[in-house]
N, CA and C atoms of all chains as a GROMACS GRO file, in nm:
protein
  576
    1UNK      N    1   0.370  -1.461   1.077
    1UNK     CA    2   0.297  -1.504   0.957
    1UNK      C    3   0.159  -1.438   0.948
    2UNK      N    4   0.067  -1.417   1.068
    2UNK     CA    5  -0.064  -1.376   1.075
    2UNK      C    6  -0.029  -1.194   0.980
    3UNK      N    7   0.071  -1.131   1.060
    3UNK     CA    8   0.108  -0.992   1.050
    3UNK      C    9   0.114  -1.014   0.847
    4UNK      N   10   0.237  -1.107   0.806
    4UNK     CA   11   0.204  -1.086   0.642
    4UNK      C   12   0.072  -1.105   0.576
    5UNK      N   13   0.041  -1.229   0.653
    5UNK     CA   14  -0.101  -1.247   0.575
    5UNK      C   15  -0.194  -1.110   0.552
    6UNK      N   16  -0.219  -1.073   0.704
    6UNK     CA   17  -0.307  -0.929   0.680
    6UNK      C   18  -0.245  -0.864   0.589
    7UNK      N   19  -0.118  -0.804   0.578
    7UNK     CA   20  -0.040  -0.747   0.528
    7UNK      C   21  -0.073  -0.743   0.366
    8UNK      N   22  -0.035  -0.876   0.309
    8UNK     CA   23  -0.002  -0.901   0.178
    8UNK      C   24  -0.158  -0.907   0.102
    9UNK      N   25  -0.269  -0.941   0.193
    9UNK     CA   26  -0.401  -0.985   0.151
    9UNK      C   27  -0.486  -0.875   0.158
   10UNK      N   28  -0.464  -0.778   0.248
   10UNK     CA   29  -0.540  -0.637   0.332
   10UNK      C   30  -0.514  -0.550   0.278
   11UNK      N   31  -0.338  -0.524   0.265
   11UNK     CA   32  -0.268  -0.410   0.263
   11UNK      C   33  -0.230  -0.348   0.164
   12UNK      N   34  -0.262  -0.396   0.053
   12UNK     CA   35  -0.210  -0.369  -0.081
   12UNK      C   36  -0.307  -0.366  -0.246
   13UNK      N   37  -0.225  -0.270  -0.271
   13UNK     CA   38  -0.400  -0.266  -0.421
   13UNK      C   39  -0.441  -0.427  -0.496
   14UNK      N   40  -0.354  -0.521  -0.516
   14UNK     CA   41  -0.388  -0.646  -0.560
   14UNK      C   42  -0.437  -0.766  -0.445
   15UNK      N   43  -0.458  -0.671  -0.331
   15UNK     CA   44  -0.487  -0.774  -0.177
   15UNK      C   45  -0.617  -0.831  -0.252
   16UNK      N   46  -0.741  -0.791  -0.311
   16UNK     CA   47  -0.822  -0.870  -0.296
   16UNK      C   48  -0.838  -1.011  -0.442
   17UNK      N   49  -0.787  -1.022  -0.543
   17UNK     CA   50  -0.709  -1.094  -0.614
   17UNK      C   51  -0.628  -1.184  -0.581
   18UNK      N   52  -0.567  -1.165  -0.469
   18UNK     CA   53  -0.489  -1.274  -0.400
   18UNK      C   54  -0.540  -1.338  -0.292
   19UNK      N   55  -0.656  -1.292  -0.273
   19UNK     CA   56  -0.733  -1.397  -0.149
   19UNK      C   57  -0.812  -1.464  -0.270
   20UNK      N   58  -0.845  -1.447  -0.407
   20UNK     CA   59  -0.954  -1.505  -0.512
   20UNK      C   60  -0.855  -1.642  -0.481
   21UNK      N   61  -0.703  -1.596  -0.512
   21UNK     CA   62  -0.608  -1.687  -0.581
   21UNK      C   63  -0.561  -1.811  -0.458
   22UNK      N   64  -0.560  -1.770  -0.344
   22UNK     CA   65  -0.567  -1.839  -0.215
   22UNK      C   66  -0.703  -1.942  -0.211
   23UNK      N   67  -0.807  -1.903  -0.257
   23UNK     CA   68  -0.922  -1.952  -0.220
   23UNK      C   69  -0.954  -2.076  -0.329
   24UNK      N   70  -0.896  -2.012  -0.440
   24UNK     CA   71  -0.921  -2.108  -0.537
   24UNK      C   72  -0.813  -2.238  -0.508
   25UNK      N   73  -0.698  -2.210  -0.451
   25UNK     CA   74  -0.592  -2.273  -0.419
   25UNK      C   75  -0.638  -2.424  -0.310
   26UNK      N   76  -0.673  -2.355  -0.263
   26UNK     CA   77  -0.747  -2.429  -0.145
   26UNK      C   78  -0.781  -2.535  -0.188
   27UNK      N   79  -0.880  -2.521  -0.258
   27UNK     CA   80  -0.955  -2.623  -0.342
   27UNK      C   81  -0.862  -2.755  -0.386
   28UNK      N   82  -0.790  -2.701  -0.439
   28UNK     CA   83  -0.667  -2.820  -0.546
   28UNK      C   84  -0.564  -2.736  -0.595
   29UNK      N   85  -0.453  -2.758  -0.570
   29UNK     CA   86  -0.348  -2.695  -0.653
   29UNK      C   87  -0.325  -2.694  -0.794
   30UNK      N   88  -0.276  -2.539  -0.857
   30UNK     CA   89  -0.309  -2.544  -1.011
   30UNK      C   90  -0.197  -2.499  -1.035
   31UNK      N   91  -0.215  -2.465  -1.204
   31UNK     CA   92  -0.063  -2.371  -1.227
   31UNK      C   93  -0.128  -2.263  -1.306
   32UNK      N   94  -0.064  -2.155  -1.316
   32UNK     CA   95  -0.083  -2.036  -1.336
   32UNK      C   96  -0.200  -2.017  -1.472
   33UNK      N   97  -0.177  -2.102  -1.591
   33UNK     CA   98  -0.279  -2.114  -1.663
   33UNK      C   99  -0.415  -2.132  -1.638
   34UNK      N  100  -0.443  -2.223  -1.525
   34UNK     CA  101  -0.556  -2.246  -1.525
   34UNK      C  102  -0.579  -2.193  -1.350
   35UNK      N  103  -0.514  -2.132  -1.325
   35UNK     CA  104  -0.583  -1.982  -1.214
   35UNK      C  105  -0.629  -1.847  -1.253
   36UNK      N  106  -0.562  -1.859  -1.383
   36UNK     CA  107  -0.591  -1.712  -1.491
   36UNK      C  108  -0.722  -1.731  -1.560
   37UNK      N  109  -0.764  -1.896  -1.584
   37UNK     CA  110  -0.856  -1.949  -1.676
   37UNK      C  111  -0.954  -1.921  -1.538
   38UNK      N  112  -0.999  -1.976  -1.456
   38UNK     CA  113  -1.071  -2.026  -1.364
   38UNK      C  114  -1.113  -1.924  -1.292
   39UNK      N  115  -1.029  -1.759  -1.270
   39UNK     CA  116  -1.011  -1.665  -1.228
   39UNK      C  117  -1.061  -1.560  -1.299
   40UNK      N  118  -1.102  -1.565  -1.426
   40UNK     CA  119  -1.096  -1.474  -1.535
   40UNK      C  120  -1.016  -1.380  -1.553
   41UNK      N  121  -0.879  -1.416  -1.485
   41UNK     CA  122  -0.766  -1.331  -1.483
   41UNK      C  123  -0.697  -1.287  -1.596
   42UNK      N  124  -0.618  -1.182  -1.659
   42UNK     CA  125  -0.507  -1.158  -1.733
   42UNK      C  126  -0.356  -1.297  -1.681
   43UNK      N  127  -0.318  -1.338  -1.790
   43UNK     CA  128  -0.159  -1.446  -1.722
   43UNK      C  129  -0.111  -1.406  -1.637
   44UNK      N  130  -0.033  -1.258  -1.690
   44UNK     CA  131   0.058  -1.200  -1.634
   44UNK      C  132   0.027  -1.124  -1.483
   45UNK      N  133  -0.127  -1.070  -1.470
   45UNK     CA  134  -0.137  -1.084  -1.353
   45UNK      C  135  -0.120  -1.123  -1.269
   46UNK      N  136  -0.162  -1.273  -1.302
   46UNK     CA  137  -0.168  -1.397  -1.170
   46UNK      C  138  -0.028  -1.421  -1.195
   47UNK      N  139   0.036  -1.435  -1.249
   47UNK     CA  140   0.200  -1.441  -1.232
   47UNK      C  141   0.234  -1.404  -1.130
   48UNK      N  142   0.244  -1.223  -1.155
   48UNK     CA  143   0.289  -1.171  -1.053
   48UNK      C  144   0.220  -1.159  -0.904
   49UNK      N  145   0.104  -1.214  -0.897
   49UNK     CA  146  -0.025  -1.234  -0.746
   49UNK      C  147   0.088  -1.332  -0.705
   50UNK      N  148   0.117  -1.458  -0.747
   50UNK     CA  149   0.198  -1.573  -0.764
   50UNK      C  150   0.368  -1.532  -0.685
   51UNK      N  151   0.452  -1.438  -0.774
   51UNK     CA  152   0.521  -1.437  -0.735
   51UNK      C  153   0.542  -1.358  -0.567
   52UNK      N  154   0.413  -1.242  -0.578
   52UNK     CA  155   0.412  -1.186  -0.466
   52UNK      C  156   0.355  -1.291  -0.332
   53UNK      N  157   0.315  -1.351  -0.352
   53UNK     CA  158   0.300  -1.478  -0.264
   53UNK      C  159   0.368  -1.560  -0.196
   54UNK      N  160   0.487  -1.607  -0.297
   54UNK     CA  161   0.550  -1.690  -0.289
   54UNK      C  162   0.659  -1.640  -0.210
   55UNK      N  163   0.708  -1.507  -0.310
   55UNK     CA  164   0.802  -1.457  -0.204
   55UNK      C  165   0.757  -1.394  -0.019
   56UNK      N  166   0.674  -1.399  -0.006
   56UNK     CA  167   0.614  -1.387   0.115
   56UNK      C  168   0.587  -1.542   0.184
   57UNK      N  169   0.607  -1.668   0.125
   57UNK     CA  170   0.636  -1.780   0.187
   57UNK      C  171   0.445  -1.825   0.229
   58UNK      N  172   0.372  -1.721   0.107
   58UNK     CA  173   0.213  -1.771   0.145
   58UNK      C  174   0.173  -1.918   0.076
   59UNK      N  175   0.253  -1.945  -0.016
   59UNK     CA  176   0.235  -2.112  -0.093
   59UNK      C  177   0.363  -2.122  -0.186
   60UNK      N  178   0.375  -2.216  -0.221
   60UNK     CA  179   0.533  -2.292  -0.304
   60UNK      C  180   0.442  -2.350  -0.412
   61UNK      N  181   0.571  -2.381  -0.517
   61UNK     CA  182   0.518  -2.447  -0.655
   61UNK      C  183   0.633  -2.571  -0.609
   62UNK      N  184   0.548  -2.659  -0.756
   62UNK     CA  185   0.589  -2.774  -0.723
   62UNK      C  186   0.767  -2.761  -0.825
   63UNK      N  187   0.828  -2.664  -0.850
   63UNK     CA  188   0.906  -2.641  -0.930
   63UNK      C  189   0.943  -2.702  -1.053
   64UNK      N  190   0.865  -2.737  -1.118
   64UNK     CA  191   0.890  -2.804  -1.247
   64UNK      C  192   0.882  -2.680  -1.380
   65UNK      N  193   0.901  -2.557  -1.321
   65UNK     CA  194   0.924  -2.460  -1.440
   65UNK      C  195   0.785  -2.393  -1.438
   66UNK      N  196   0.789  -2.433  -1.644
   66UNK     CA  197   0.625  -2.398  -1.708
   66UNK      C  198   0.526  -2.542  -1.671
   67UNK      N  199   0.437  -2.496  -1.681
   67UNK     CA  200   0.345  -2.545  -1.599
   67UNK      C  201   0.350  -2.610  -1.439
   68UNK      N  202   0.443  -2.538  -1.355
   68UNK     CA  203   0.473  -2.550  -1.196
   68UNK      C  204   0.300  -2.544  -1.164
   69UNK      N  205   0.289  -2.650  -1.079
   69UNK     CA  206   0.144  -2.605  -1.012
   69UNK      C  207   0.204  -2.552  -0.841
   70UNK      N  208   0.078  -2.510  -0.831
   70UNK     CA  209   0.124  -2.386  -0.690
   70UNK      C  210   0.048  -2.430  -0.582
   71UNK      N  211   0.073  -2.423  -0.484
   71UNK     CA  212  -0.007  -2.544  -0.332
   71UNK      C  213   0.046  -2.410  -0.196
   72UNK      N  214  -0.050  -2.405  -0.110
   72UNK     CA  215  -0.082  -2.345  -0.042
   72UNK      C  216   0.019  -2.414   0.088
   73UNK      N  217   0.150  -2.326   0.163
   73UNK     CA  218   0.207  -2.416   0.247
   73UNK      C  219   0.185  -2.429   0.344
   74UNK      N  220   0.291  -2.507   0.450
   74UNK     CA  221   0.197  -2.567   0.591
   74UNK      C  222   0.245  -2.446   0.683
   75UNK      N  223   0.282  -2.356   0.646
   75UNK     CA  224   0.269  -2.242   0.742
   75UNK      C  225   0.158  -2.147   0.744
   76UNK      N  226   0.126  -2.163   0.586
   76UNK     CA  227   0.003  -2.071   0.615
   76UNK      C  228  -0.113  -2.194   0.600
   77UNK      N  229  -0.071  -2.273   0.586
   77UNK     CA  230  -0.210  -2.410   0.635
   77UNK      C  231  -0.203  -2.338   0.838
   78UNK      N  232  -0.115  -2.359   0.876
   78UNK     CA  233  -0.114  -2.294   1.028
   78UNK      C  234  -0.188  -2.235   1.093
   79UNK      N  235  -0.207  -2.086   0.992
   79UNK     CA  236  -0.273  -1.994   1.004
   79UNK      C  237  -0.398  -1.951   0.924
   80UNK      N  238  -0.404  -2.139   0.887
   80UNK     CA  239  -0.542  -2.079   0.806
   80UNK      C  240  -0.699  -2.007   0.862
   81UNK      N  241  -0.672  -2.017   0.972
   81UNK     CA  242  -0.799  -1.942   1.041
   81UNK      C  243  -0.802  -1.778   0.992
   82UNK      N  244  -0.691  -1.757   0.992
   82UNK     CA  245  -0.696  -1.590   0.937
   82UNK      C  246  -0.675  -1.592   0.828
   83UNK      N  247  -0.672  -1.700   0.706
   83UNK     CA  248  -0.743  -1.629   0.573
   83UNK      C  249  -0.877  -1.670   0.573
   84UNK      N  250  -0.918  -1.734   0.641
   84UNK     CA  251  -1.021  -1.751   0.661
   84UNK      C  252  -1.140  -1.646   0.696
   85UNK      N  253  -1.044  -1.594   0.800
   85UNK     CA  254  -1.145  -1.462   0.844
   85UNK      C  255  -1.150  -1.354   0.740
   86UNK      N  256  -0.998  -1.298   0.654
   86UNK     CA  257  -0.998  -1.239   0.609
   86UNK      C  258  -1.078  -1.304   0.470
   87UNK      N  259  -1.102  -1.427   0.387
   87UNK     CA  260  -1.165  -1.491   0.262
   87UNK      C  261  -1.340  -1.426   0.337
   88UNK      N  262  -1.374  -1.439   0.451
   88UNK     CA  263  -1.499  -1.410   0.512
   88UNK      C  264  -1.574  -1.281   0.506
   89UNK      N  265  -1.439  -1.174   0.475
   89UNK     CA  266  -1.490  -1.013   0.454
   89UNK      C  267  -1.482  -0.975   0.318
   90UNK      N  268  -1.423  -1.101   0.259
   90UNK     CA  269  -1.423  -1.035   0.115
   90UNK      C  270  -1.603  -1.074   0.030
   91UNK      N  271  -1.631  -1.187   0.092
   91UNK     CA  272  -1.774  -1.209   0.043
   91UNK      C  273  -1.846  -1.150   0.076
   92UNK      N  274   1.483   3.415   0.045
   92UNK     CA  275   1.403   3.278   0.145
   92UNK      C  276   1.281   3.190   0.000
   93UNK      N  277   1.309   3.256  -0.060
   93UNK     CA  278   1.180   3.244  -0.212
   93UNK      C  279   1.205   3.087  -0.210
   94UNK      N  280   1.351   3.058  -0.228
   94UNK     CA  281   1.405   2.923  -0.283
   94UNK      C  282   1.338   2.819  -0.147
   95UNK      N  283   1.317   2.843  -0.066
   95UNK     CA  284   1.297   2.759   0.024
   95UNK      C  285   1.122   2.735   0.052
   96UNK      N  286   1.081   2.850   0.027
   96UNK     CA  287   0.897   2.808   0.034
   96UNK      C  288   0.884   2.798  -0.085
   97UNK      N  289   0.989   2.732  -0.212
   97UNK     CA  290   0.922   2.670  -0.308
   97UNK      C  291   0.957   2.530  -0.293
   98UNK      N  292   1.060   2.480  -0.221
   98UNK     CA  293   1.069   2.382  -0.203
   98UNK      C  294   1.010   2.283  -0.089
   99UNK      N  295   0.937   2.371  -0.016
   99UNK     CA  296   0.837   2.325   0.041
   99UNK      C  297   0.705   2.320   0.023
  100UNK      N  298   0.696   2.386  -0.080
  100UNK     CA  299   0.557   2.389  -0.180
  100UNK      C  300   0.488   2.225  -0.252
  101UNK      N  301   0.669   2.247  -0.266
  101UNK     CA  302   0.645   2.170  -0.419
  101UNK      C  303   0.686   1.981  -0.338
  102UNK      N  304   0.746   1.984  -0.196
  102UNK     CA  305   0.764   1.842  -0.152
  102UNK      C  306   0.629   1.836  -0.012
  103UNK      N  307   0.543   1.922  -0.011
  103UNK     CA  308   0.407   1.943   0.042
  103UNK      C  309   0.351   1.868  -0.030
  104UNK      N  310   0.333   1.963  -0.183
  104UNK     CA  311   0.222   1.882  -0.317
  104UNK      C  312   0.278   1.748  -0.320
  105UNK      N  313   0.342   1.738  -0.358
  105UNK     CA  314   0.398   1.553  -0.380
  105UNK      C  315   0.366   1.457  -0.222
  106UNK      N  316   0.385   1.509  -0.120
  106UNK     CA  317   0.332   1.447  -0.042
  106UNK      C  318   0.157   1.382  -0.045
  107UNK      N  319   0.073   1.533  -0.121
  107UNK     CA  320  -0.018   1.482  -0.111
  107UNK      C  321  -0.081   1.416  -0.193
  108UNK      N  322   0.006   1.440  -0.287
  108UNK     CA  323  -0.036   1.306  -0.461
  108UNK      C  324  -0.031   1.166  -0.429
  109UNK      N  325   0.127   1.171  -0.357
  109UNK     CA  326   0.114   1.012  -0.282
  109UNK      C  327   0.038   0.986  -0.196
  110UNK      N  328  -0.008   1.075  -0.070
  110UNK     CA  329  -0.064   1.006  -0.007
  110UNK      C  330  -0.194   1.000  -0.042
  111UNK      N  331  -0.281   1.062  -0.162
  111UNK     CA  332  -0.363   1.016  -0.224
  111UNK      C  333  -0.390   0.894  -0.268
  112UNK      N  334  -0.264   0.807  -0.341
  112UNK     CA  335  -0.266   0.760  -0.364
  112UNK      C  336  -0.255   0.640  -0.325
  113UNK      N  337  -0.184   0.611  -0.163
  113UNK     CA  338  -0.229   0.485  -0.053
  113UNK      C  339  -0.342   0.524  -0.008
  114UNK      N  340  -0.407   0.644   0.035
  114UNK     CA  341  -0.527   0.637   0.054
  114UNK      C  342  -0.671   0.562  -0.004
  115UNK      N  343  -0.566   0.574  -0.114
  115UNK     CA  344  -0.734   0.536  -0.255
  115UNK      C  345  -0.724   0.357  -0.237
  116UNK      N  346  -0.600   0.329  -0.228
  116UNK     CA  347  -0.527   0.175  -0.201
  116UNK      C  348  -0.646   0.136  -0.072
  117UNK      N  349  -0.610   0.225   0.035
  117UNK     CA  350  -0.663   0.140   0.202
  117UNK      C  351  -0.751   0.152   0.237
  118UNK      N  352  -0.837   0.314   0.152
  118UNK     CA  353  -1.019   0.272   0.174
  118UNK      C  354  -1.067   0.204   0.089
  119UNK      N  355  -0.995   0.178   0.021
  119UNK     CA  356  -1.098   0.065  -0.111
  119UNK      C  357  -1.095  -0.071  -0.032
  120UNK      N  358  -0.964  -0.136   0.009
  120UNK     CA  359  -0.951  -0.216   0.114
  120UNK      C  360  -0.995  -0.214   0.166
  121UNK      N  361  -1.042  -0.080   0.264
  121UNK     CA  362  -1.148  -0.106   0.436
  121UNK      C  363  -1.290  -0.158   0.386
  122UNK      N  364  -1.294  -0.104   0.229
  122UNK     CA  365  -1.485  -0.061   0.244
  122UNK      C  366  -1.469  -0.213   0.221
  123UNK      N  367  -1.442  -0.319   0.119
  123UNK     CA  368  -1.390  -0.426   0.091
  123UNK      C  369  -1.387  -0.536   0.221
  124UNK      N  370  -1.299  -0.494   0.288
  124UNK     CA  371  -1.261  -0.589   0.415
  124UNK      C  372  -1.260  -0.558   0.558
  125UNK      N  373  -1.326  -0.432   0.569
  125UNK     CA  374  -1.359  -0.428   0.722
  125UNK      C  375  -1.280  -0.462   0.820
  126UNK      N  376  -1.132  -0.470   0.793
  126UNK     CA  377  -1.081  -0.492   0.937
  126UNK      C  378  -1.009  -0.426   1.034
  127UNK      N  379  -0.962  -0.416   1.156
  127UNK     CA  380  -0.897  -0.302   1.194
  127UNK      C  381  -0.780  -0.292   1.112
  128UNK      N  382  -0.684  -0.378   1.063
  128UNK     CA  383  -0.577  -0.371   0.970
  128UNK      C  384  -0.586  -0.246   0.897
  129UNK      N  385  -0.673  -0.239   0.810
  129UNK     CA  386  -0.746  -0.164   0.710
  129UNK      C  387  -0.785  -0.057   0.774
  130UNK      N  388  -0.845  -0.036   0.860
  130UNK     CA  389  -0.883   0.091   0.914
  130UNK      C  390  -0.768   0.168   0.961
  131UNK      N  391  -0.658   0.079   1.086
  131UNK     CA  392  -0.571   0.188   1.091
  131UNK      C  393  -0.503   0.212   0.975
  132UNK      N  394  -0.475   0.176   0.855
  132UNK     CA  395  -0.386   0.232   0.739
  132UNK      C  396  -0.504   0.346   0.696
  133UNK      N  397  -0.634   0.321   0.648
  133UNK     CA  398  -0.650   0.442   0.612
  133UNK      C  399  -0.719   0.535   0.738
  134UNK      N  400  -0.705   0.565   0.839
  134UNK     CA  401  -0.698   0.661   0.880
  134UNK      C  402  -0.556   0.732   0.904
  135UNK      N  403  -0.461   0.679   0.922
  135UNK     CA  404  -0.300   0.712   0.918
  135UNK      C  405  -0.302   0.806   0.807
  136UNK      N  406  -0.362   0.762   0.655
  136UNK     CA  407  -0.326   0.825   0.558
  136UNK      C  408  -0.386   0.938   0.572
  137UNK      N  409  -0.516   0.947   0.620
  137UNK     CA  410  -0.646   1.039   0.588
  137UNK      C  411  -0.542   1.177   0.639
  138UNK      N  412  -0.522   1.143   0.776
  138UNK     CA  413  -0.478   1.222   0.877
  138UNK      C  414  -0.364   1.268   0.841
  139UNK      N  415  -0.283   1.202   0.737
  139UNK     CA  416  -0.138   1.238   0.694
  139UNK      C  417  -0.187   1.382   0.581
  140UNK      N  418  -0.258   1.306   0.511
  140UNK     CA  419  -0.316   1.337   0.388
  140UNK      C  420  -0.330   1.540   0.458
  141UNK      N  421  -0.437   1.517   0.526
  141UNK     CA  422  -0.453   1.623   0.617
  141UNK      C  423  -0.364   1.729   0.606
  142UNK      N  424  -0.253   1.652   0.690
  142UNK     CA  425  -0.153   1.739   0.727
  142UNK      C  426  -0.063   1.805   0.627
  143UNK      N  427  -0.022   1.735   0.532
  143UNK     CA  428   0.054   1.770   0.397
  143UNK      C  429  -0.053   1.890   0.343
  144UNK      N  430  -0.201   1.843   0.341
  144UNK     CA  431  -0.280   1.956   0.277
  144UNK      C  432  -0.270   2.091   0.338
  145UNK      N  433  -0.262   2.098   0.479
  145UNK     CA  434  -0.268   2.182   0.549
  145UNK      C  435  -0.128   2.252   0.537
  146UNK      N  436  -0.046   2.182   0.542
  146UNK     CA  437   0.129   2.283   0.542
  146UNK      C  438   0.104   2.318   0.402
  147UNK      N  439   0.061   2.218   0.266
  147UNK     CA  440   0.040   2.294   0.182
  147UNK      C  441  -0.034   2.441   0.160
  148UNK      N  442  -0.117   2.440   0.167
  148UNK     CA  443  -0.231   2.593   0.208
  148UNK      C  444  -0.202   2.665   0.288
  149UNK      N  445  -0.077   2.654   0.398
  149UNK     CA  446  -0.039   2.749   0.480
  149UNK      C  447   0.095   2.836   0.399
  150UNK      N  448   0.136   2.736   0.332
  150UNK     CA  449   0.243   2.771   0.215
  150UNK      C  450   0.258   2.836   0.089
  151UNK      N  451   0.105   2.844   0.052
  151UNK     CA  452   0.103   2.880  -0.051
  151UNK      C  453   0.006   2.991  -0.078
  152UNK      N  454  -0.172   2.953   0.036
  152UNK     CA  455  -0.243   3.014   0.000
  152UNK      C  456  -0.247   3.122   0.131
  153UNK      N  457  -0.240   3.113   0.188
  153UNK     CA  458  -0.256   3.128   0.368
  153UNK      C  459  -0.136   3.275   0.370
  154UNK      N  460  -0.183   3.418   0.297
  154UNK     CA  461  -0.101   3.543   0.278
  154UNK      C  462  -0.014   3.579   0.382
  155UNK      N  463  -0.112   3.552   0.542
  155UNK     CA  464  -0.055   3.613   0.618
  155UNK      C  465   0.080   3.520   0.702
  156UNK      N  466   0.029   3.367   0.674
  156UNK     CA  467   0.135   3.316   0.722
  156UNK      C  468   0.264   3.271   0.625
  157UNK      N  469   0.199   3.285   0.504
  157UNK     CA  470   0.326   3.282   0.389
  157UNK      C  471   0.438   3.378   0.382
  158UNK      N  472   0.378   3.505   0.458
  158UNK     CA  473   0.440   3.626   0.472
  158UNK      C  474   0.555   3.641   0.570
  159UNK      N  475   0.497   3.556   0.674
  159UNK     CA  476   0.566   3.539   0.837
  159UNK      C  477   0.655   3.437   0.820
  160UNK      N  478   0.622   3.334   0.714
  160UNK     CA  479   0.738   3.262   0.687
  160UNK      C  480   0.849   3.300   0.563
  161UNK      N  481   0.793   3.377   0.476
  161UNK     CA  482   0.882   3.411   0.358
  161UNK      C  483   1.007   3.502   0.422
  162UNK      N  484   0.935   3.576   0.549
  162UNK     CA  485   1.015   3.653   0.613
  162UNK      C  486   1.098   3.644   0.758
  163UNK      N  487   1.036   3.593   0.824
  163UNK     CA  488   1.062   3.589   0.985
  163UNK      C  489   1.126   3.460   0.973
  164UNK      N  490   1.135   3.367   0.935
  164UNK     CA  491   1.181   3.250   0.974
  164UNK      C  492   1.338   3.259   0.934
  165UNK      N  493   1.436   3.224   0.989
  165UNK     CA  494   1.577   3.215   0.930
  165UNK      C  495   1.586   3.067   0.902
  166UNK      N  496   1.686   3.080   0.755
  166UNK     CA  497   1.720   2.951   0.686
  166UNK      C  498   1.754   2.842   0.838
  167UNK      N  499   1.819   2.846   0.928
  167UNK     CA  500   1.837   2.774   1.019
  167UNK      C  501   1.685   2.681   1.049
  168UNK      N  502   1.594   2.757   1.070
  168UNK     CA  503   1.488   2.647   1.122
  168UNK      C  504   1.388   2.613   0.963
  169UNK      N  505   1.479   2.648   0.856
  169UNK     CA  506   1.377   2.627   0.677
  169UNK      C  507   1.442   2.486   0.656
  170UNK      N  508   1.593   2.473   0.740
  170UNK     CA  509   1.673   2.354   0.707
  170UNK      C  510   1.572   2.260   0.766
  171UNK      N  511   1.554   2.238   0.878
  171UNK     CA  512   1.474   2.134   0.909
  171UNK      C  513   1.356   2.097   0.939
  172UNK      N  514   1.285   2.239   0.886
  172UNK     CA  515   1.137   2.236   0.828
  172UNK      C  516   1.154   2.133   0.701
  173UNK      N  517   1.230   2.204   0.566
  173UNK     CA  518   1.231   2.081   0.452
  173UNK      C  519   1.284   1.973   0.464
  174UNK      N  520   1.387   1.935   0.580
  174UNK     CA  521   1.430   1.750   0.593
  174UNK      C  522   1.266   1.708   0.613
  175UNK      N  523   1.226   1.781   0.732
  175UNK     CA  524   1.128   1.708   0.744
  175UNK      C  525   1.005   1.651   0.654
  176UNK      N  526   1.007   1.752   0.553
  176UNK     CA  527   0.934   1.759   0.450
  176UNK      C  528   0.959   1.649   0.303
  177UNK      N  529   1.119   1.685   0.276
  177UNK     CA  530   1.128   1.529   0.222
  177UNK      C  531   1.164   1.419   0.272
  178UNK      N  532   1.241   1.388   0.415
  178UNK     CA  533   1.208   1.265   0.425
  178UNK      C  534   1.113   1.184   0.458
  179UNK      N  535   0.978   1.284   0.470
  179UNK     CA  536   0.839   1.228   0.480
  179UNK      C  537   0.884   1.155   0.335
  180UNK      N  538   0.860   1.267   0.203
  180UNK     CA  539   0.843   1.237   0.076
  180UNK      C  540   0.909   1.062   0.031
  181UNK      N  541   1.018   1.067   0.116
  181UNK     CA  542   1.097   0.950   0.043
  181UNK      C  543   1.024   0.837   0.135
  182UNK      N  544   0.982   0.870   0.238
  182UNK     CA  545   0.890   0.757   0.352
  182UNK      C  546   0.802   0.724   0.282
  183UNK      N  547   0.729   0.804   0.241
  183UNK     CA  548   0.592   0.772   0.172
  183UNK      C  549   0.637   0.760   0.025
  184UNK      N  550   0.720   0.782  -0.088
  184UNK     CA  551   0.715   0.717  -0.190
  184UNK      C  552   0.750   0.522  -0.195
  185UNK      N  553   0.864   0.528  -0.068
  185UNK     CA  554   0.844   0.368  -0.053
  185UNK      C  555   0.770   0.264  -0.006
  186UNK      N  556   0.647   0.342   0.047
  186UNK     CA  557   0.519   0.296   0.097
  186UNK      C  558   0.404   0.269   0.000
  187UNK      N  559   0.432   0.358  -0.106
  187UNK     CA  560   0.322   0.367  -0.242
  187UNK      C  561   0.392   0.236  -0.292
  188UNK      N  562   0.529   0.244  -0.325
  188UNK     CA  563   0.646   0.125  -0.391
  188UNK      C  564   0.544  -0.018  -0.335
  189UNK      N  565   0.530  -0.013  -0.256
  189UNK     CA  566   0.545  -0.134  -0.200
  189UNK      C  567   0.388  -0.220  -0.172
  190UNK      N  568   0.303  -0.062  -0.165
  190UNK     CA  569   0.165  -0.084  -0.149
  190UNK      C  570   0.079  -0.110  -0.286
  191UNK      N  571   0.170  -0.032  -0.394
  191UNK     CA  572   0.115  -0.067  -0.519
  191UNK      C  573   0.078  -0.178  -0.579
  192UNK      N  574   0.125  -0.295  -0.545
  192UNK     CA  575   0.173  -0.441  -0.568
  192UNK      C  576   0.022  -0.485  -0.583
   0.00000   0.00000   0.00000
């Protein structure tokens, strides 16, 4: 899990957008509207930050479709020390 | 032999478009996030980057060794000079694939 995190957050042109979207997550779980709102994001962006996430097993939605809110899971609750470190280099 | 140092010309150049292009990805990342993660990807690239530039310019611009290869080399060792050459290409286009995200 540590290896994707760097990976998915470090390693890639939308890595630093997806630690915004992690961080904000943290806070309270949202749904994609109001991570785009809160984010000053494009929708469709954070969609896809979203889906690239998810499919990497970095947070789950609560599956209720449109308006699914999205929550940060207990695996990467686990390893939250290393987004931590990594949320630490982005400031 | 023409057909063969163009096809190593031309999967040289494409090597180095892509690897331009994770490069631009993993130092924007390092300067960004400082971590070794980040550092070894873009020095991997830098150094790749390098090397593609370098077989490029030995290939194309480089008279005396373009000469020694247009001529002296038999198709036997051009065969697996260019595997090597595109299956870098196809290594590194699924690395851009994937890094683009």
């Amino acid at each position: 899990m540590e290896g994707v995190l760097w990976y998915v957050l470090t390693g890639t042109r939308g890595g630093a957008n997806r630690v915004r979207l992690l961080r904000t997550l943290d806070e309270r779980p949202r749904n994609a509207n109001q991570l785009a709102d809160d984010l000053d994001l494009d929708y469709k962006t954070v969609r896809h930050h979203l889906d690239v996430l998810m499919d990497n097993g970095v947070i789950e939605n609560s599956g209720d479709d449109y308006g699914a809110v999205y929550l940060i899971t207990g695996q990467t609750r686990q390893h939250w020390d290393t987004v931590e470190e990594i949320i630490g280099k982005v400031e | 032999m023409g057909l063969w140092i163009d096809v190593a010309r031309v999967s040289t150049a494409l090597n180095v478009l892509l690897l331009l292009g994770l490069s631009y990805v993993w130092l924007r990342n390092y300067v960004q996030f400082r971590s070794k993660q980040t550092l070894g990807l873009s020095v991997f690239s830098v150094l790749l980057l390098a090397e593609n530039a370098l077989a490029f310019y030995v290939y194309t611009w480089d008279q005396i060794r373009t000469a020694w290869f247009a001529t002296a080399v038999p198709p036997v060792a051009w065969h697996a000079m260019l595997a090597l050459h595109v299956l870098e290409f196809f290594a590194l286009s699924f690395l851009l694939w994937a890094t683009w995200d």
